[in-house]
N, CA, C and O atoms as a GROMACS GRO file, in nm:
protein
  472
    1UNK      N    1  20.934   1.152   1.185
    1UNK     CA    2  20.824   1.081   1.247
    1UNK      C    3  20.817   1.108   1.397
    1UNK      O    4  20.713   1.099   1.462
    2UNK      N    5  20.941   1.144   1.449
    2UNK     CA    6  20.913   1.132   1.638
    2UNK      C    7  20.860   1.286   1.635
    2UNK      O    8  20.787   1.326   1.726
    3UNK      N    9  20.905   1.381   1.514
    3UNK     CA   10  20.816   1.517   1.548
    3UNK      C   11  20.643   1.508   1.535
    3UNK      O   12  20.560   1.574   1.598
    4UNK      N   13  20.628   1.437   1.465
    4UNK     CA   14  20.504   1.414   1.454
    4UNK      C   15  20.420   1.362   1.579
    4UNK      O   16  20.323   1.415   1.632
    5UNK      N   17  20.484   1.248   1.610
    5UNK     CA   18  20.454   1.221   1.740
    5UNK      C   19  20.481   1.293   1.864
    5UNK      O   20  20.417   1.239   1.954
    6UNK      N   21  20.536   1.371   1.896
    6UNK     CA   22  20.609   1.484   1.969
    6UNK      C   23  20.446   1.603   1.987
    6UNK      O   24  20.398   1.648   2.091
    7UNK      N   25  20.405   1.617   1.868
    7UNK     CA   26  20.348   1.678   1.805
    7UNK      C   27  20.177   1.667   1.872
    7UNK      O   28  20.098   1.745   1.926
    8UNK      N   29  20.176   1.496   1.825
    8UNK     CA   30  20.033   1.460   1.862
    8UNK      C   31  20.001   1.445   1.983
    8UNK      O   32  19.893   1.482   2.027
    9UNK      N   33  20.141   1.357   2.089
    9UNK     CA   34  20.110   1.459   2.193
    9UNK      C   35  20.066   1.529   2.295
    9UNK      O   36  19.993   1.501   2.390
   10UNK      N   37  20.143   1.658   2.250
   10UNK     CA   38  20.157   1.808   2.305
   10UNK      C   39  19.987   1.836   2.206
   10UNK      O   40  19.950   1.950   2.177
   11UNK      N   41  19.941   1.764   2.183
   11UNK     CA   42  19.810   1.817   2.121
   11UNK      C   43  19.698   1.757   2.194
   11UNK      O   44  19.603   1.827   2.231
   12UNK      N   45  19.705   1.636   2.216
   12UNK     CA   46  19.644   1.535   2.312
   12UNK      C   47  19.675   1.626   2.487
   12UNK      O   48  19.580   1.652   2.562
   13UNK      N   49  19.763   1.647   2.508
   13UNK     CA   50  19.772   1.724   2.643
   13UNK      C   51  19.664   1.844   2.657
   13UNK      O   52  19.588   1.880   2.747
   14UNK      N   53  19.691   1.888   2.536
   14UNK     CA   54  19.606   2.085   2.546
   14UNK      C   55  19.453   2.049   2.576
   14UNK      O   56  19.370   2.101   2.650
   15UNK      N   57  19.445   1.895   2.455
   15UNK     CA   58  19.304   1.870   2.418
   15UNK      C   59  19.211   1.831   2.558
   15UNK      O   60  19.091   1.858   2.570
   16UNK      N   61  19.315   1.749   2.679
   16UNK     CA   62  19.285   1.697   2.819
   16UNK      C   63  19.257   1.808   2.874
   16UNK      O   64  19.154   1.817   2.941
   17UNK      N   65  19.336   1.909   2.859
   17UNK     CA   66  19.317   2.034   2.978
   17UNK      C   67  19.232   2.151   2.921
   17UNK      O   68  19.235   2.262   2.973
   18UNK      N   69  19.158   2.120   2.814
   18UNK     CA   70  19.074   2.204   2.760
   18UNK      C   71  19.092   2.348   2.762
   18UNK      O   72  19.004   2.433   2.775
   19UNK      N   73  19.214   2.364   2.747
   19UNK     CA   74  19.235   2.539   2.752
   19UNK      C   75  19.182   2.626   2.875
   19UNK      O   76  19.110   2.726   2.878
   20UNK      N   77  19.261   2.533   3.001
   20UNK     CA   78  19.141   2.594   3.080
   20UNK      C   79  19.048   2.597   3.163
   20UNK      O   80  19.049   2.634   3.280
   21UNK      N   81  18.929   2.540   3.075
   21UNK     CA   82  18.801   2.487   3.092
   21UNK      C   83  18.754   2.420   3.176
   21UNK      O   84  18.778   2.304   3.142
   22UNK      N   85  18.678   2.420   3.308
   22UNK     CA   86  18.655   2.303   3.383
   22UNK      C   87  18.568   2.199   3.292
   22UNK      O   88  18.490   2.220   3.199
   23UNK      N   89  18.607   2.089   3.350
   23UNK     CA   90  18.514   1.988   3.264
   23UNK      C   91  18.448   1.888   3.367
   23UNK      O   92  18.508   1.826   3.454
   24UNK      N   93  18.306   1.883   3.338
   24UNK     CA   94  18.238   1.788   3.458
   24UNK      C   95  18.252   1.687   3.443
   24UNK      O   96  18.224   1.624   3.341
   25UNK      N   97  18.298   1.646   3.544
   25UNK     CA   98  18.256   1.447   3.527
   25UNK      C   99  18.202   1.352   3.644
   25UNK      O  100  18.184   1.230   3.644
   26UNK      N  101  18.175   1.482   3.774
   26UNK     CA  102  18.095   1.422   3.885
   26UNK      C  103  18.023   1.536   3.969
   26UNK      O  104  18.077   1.644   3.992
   27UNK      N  105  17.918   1.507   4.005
   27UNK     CA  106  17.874   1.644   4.092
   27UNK      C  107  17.957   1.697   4.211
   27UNK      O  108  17.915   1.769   4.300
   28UNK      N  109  18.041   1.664   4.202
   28UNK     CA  110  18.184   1.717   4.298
   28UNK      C  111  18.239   1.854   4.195
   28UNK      O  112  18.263   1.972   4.219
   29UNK      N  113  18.242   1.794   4.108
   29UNK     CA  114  18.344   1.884   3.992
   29UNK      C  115  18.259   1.983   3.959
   29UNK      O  116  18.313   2.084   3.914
   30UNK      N  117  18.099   1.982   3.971
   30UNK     CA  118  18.027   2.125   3.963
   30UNK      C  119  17.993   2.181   4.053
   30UNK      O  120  17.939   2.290   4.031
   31UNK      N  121  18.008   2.134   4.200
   31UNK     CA  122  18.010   2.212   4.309
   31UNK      C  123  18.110   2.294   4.367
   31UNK      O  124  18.089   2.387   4.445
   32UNK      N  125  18.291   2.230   4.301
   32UNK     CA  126  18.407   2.282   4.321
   32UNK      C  127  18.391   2.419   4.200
   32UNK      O  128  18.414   2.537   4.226
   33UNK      N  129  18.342   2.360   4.054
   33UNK     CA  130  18.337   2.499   3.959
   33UNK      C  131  18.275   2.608   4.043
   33UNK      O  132  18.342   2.711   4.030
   34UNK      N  133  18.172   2.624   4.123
   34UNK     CA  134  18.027   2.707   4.152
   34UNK      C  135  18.097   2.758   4.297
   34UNK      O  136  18.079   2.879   4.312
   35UNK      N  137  18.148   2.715   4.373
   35UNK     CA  138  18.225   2.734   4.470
   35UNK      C  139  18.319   2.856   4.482
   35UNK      O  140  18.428   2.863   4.426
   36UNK      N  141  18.251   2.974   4.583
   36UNK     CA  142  18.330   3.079   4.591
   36UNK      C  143  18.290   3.208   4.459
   36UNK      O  144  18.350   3.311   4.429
   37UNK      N  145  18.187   3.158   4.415
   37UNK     CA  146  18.158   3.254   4.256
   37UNK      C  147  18.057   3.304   4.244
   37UNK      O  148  17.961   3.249   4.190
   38UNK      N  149  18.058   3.448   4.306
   38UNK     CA  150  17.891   3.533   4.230
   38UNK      C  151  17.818   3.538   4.153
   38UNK      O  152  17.853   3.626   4.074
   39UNK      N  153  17.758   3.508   4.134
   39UNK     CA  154  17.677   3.536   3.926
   39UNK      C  155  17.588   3.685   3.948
   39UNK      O  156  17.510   3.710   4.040
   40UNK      N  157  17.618   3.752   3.863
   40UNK     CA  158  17.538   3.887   3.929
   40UNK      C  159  17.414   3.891   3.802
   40UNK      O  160  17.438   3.862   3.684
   41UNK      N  161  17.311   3.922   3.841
   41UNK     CA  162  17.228   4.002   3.660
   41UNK      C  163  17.276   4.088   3.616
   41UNK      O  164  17.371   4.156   3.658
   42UNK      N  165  17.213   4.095   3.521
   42UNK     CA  166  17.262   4.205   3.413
   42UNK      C  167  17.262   4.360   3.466
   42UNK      O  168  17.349   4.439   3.430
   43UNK      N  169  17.144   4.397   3.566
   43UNK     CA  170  17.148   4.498   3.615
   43UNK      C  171  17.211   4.481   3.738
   43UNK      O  172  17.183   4.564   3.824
   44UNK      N  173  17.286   4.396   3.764
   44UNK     CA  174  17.382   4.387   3.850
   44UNK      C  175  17.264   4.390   4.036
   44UNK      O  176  17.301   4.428   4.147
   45UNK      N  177  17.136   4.336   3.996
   45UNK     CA  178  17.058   4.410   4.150
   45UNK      C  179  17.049   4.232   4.180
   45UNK      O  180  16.968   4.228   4.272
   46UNK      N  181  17.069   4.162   4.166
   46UNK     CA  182  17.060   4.008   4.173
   46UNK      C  183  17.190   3.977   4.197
   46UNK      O  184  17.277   4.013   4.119
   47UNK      N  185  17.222   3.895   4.324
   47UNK     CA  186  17.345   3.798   4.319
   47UNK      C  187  17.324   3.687   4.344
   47UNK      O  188  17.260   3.702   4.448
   48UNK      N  189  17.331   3.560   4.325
   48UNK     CA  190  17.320   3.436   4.301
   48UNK      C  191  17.491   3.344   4.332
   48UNK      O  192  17.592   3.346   4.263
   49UNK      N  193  17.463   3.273   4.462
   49UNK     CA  194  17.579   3.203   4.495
   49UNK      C  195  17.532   3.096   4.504
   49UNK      O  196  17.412   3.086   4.530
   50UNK      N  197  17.610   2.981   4.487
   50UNK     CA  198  17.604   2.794   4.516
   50UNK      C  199  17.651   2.760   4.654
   50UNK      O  200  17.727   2.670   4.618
   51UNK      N  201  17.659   2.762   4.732
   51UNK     CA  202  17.748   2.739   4.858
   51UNK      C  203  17.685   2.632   4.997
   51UNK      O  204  17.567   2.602   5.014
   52UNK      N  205  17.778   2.600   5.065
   52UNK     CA  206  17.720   2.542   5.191
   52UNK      C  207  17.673   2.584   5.287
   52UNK      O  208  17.738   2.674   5.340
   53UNK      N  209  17.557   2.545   5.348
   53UNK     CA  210  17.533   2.610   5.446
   53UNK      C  211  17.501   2.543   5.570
   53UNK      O  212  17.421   2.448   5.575
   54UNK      N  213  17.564   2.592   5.672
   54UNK     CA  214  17.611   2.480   5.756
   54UNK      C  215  17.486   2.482   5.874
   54UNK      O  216  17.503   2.419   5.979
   55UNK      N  217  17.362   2.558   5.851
   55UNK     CA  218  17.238   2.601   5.936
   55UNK      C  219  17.174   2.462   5.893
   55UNK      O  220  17.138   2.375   5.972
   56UNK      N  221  17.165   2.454   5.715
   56UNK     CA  222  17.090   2.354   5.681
   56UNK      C  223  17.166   2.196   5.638
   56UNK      O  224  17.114   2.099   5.583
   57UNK      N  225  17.279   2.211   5.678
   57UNK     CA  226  17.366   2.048   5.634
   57UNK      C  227  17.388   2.062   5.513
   57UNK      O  228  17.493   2.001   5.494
   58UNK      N  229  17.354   2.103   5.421
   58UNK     CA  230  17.387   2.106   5.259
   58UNK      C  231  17.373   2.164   5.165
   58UNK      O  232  17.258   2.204   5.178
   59UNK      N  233  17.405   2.197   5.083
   59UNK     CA  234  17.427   2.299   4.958
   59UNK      C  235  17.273   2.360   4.944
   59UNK      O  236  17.161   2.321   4.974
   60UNK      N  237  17.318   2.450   4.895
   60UNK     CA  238  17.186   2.571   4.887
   60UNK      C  239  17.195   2.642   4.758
   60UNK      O  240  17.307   2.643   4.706
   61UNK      N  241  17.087   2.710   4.687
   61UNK     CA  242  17.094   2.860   4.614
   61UNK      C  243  17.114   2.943   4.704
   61UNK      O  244  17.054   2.917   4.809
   62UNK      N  245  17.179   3.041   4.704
   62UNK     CA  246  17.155   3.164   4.780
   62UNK      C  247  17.127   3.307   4.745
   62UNK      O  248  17.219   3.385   4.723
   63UNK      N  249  17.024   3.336   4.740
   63UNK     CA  250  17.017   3.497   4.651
   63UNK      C  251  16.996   3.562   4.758
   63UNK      O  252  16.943   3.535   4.866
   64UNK      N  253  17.071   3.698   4.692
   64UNK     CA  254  17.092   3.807   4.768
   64UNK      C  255  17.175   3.800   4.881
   64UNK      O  256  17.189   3.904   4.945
   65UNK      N  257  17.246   3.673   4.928
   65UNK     CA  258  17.290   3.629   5.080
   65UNK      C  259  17.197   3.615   5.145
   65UNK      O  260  17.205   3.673   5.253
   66UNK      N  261  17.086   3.549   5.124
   66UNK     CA  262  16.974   3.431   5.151
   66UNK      C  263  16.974   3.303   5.152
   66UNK      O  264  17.005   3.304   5.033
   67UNK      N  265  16.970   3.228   5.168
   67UNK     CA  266  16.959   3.082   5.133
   67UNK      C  267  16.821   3.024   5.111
   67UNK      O  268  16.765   2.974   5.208
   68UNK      N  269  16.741   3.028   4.951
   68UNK     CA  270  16.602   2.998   4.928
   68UNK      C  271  16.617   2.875   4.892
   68UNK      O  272  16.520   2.808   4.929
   69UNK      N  273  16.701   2.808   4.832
   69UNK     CA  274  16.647   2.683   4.820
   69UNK      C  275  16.766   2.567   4.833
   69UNK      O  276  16.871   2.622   4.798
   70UNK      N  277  16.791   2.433   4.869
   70UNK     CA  278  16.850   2.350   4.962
   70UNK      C  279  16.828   2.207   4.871
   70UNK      O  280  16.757   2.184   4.773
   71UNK      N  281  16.914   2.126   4.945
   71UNK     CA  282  16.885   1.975   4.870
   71UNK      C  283  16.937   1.940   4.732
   71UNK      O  284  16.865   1.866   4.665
   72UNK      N  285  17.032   1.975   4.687
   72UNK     CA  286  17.010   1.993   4.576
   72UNK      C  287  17.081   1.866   4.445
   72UNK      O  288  17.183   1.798   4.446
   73UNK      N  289  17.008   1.874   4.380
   73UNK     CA  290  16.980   1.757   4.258
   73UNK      C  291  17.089   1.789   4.151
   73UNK      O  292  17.027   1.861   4.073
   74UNK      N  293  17.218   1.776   4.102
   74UNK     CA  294  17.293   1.810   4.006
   74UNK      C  295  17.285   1.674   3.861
   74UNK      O  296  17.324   1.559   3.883
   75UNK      N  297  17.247   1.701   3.768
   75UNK     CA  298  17.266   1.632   3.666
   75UNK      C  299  17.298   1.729   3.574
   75UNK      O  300  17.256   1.843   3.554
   76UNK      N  301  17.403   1.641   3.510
   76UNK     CA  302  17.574   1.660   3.425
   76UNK      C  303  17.503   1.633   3.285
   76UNK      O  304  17.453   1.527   3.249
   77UNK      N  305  17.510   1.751   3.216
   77UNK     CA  306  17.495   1.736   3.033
   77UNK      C  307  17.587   1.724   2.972
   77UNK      O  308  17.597   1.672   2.862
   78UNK      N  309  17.666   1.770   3.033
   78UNK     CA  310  17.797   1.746   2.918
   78UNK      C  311  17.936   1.796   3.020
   78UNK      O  312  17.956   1.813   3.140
   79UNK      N  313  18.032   1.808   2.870
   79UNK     CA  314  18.172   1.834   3.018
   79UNK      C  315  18.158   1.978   3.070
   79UNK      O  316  18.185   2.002   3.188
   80UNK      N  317  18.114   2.080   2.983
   80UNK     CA  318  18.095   2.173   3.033
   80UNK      C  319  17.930   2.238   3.084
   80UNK      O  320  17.940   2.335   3.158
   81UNK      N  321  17.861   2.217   3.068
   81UNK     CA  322  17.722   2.244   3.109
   81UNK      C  323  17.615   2.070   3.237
   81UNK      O  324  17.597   1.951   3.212
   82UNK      N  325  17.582   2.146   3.342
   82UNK     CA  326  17.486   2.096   3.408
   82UNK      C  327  17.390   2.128   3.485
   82UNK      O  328  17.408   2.239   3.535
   83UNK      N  329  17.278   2.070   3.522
   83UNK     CA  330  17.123   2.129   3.540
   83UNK      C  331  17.132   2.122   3.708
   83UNK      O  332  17.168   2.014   3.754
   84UNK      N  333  17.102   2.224   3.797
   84UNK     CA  334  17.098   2.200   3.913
   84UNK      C  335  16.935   2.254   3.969
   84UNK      O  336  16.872   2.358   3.947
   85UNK      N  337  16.899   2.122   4.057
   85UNK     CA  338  16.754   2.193   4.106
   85UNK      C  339  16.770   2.162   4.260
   85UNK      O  340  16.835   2.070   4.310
   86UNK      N  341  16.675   2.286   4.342
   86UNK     CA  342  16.719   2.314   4.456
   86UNK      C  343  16.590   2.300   4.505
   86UNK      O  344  16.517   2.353   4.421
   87UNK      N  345  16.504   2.245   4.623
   87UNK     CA  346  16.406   2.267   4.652
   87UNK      C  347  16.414   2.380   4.744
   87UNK      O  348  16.505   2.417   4.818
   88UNK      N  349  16.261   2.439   4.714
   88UNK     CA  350  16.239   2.567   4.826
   88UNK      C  351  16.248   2.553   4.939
   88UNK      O  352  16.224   2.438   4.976
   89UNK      N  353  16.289   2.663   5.061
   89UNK     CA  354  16.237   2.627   5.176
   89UNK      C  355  16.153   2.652   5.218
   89UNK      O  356  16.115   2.593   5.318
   90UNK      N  357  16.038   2.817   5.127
   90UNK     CA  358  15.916   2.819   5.161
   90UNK      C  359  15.786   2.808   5.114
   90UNK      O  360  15.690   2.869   5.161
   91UNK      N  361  15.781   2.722   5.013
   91UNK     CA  362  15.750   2.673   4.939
   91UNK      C  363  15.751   2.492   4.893
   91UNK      O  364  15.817   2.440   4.803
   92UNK      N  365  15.654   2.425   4.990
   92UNK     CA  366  15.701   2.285   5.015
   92UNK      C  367  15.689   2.235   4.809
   92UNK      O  368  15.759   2.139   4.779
   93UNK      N  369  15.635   2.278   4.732
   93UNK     CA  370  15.601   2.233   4.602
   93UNK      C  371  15.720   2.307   4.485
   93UNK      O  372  15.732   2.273   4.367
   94UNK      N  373  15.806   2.423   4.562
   94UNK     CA  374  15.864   2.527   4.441
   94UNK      C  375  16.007   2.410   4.468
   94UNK      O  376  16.038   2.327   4.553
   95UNK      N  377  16.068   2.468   4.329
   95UNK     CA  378  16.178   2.382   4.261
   95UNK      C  379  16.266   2.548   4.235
   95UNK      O  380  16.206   2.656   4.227
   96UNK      N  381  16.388   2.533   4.228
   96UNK     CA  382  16.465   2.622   4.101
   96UNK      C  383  16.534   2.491   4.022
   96UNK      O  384  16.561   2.376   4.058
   97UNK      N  385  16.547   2.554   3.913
   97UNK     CA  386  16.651   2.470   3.831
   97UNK      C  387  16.743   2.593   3.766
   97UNK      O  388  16.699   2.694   3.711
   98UNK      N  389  16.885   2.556   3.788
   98UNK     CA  390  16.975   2.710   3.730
   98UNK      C  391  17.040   2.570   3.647
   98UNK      O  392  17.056   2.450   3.673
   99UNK      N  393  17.069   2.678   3.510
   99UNK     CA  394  17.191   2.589   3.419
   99UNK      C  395  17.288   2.620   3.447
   99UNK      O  396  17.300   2.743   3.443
  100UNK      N  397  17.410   2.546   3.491
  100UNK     CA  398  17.525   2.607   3.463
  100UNK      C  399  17.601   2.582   3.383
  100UNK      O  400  17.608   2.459   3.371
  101UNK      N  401  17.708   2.668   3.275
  101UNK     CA  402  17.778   2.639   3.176
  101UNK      C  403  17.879   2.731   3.174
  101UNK      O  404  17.871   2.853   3.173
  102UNK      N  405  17.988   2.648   3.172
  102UNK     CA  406  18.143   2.698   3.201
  102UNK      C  407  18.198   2.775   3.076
  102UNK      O  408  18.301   2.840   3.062
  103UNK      N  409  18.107   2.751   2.999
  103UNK     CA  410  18.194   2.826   2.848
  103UNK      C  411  18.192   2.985   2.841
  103UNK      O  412  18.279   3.053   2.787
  104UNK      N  413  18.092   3.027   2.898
  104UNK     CA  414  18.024   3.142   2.892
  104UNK      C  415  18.068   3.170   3.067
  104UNK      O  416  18.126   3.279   3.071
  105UNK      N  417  18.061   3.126   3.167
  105UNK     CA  418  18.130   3.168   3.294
  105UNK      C  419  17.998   3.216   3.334
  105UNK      O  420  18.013   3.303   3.420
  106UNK      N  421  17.828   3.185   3.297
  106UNK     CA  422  17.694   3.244   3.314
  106UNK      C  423  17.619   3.113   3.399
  106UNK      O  424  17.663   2.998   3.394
  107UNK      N  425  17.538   3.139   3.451
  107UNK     CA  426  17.429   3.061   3.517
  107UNK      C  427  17.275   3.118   3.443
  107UNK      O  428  17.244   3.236   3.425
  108UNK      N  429  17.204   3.013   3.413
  108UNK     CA  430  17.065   3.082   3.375
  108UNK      C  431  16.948   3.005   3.405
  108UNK      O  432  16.930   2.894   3.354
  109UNK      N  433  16.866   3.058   3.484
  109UNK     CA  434  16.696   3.064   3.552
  109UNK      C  435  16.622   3.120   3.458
  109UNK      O  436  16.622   3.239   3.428
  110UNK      N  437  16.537   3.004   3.394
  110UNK     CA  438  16.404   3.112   3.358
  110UNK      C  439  16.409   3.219   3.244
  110UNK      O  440  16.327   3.309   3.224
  111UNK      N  441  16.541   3.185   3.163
  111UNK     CA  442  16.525   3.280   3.050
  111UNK      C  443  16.601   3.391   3.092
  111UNK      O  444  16.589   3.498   3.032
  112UNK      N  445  16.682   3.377   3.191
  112UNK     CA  446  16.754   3.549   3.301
  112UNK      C  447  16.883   3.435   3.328
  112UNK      O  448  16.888   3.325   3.383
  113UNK      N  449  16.987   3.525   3.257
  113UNK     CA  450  17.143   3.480   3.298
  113UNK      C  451  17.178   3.611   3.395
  113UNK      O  452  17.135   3.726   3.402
  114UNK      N  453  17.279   3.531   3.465
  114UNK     CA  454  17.354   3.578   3.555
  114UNK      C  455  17.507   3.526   3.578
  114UNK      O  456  17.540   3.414   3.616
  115UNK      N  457  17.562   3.597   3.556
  115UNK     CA  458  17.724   3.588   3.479
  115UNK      C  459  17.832   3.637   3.613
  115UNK      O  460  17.809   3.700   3.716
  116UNK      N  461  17.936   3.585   3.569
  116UNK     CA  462  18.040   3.616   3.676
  116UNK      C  463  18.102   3.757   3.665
  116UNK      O  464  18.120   3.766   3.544
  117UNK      N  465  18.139   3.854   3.712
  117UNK     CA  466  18.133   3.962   3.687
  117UNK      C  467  18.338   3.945   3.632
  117UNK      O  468  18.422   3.883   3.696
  118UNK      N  469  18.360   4.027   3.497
  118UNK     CA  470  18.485   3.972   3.477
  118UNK      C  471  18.584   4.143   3.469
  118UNK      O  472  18.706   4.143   3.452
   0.00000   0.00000   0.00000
């Protein structure tokens, strides 16, 4: 019986640390995932970063090493996937919204993923 329990656990531990996996549980925890990480396209001519920018006080999209859009809105779907929208800066009406989802290590706009290069 104590192997069993021994057992459940060392199973309960793996199950907490998800193999891994970041798991969201505050928009802290998807700005630390996104933090420091390229997402490139598929043809590799797109790069896409999350980062701070200290011109505008707060988190940004940044393509290409641009900063287009600022402010940004994080809501959490689950432990691994959440929706981030950024308003434009030239564009007082444009929005992005990128998904991000940790399972896949991809970000996706619009039907166009952009993945961490591995």
């Amino acid at each position: 019986m104590k192997k069993f329990y021994l057992l459940l656990i060392c199973w309960f531990c793996f199950a907490q640390i998800g193999f891994g996996q970041t798991n969201f549980e505050s928009e802290s925890d998807v700005l630390n995932y996104l933090e420091g990480k390229t997402f490139y396209s598929t043809d590799q001519t797109v790069k896409v970063k999350i980062g701070y920018s200290s011109t505008l006080n707060s988190y940004g999209i940044i393509l290409n090493g641009s900063t287009t859009h600022f402010n940004l809105e994080i809501l959490i779907l689950s432990p691994t996937k959440a929706v981030i929208t950024g308003e434009s800066l030239s564009n007082p009406d444009g929005k992005m919204k990128i998904r991000v989802n940790t399972s896949t290590d991809c970000i996706e706009n619009a039907g166009i993923y952009y993945c961490v290069k591995k």
